[in-house]
VOGU-655817 format. One record per residue: residue in three letters; x, z, y of N, C-alpha, C in turn. Coordinates in nm, 2 decimals, always signed. Atoms other than C-alpha are relative to their C-alpha. Layout:
<site "Ala", <X, Z, Y>, <X, Z, Y>, <X, Z, Y>>
...
This chain:
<site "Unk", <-0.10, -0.06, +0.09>, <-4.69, -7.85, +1.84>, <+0.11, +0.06, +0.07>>
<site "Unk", <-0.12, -0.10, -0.04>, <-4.40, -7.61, +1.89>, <+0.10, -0.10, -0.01>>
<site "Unk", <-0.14, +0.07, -0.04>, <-4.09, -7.77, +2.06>, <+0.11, +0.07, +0.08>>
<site "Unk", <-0.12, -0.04, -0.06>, <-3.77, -7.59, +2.06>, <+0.07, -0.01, +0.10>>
<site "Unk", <-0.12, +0.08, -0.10>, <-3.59, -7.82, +2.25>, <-0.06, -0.08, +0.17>>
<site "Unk", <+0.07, +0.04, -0.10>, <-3.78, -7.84, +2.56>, <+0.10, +0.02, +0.16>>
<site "Unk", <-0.05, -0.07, -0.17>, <-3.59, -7.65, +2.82>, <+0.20, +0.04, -0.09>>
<site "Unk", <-0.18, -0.04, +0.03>, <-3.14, -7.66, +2.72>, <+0.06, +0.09, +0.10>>
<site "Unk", <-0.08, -0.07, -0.10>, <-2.97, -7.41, +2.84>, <+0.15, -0.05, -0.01>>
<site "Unk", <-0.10, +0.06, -0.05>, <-2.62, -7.55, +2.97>, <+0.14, +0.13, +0.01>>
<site "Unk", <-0.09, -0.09, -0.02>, <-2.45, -7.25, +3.08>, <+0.02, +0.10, -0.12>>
<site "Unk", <-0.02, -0.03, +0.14>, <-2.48, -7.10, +2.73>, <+0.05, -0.02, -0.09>>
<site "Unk", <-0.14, +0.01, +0.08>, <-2.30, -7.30, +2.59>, <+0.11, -0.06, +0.01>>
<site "Unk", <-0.11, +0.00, -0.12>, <-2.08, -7.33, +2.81>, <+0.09, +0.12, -0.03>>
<site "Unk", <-0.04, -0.14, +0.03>, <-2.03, -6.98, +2.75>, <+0.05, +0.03, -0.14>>
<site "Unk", <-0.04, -0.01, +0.16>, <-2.00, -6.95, +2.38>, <+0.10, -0.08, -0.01>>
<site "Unk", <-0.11, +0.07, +0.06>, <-1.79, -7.23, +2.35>, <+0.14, +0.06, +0.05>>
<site "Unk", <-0.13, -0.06, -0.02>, <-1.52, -7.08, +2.60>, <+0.01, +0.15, -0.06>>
<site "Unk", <-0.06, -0.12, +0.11>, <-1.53, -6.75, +2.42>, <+0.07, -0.02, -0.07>>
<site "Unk", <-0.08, +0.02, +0.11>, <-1.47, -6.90, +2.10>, <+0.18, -0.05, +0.05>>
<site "Unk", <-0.13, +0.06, +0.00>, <-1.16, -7.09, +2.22>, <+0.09, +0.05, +0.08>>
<site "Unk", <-0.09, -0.10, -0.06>, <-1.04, -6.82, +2.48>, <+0.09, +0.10, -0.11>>
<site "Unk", <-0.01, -0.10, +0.09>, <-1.08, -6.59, +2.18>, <+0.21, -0.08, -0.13>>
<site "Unk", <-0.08, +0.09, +0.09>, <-0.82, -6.88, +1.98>, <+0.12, -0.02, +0.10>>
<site "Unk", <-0.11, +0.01, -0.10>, <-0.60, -6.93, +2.32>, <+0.05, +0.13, +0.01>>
<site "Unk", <-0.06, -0.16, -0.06>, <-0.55, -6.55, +2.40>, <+0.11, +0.04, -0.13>>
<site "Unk", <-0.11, +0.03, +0.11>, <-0.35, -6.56, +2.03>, <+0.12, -0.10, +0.03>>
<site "Unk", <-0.13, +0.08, +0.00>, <-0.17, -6.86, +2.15>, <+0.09, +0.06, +0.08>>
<site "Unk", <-0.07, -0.08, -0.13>, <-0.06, -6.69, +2.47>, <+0.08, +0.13, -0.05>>
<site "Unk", <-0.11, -0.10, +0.09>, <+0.06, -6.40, +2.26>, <+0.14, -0.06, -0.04>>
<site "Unk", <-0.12, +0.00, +0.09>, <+0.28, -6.60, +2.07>, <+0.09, -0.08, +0.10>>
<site "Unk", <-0.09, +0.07, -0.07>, <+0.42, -6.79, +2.40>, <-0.05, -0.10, +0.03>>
<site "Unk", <+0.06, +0.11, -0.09>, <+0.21, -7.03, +2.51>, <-0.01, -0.01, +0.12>>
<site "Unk", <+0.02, -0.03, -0.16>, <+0.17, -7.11, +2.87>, <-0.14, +0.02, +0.02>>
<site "Unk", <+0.16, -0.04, +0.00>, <-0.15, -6.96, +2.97>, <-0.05, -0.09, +0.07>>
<site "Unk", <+0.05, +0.11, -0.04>, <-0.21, -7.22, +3.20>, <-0.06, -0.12, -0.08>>
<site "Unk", <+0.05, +0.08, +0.08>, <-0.26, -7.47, +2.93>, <-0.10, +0.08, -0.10>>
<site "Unk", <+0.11, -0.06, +0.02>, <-0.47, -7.23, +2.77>, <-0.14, +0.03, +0.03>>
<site "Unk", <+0.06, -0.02, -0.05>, <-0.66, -7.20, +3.03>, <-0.08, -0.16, +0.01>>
<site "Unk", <+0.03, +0.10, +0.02>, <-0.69, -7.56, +3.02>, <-0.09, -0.08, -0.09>>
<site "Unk", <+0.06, +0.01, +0.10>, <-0.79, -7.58, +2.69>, <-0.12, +0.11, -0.02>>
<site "Unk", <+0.17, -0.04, +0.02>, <-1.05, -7.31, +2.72>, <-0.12, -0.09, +0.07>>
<site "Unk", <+0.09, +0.08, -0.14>, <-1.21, -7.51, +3.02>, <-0.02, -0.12, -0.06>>
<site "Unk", <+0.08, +0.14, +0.08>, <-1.24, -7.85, +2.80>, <-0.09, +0.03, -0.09>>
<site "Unk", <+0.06, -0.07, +0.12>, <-1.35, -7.64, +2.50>, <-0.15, -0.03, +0.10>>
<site "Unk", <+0.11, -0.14, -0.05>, <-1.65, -7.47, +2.74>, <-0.09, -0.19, +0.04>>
<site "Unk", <+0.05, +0.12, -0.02>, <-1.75, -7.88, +2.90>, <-0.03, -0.12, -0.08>>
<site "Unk", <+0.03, +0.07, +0.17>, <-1.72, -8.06, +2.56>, <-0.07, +0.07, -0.06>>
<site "Unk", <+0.07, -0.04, +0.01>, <-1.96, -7.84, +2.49>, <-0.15, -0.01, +0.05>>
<site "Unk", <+0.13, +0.02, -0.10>, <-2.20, -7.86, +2.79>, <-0.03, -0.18, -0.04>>
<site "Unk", <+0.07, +0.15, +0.00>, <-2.21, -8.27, +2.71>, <-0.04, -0.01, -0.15>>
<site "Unk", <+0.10, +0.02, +0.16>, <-2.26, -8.23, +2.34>, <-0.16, +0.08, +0.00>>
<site "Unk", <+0.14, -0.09, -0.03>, <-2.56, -7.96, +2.42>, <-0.08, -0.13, +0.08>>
<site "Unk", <+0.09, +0.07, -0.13>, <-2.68, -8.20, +2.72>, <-0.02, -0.15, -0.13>>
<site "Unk", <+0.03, +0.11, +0.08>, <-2.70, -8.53, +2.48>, <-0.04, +0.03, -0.14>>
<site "Unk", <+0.07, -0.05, +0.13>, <-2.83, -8.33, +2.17>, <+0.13, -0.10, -0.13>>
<site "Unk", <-0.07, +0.05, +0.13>, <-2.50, -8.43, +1.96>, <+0.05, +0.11, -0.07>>
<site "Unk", <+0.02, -0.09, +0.12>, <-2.49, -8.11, +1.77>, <-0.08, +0.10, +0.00>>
């Protein structure tokens, strides 16, 4: 039978996830955020990602 979930890709969503949240920080940085912590917070975003992918919790 056909099995989607054979082969995870990691760096994908890896990827998507820091978009989204770059895309959500690059607003904060507009209004005065320190980009460093933005930068921070894209980079948990992008790995809280890779462990929910890697343990199939979403």
């Amino acid at each position: 039978m056909y099995n989607g979930n054979t082969r995870k890709d990691y760096l994908q969503a890896g990827l998507v996830a820091g978009l989204g949240a770059g895309v959500a920080t690059s607003f904060a940085v507009a209004q005065g955020q320190n980009p460093l912590l933005a930068l921070a917070i894209t980079l948990m975003a992008a790995i809280f990602a890779m462990v929910c992918h890697k343990y199939d919790i979403v």
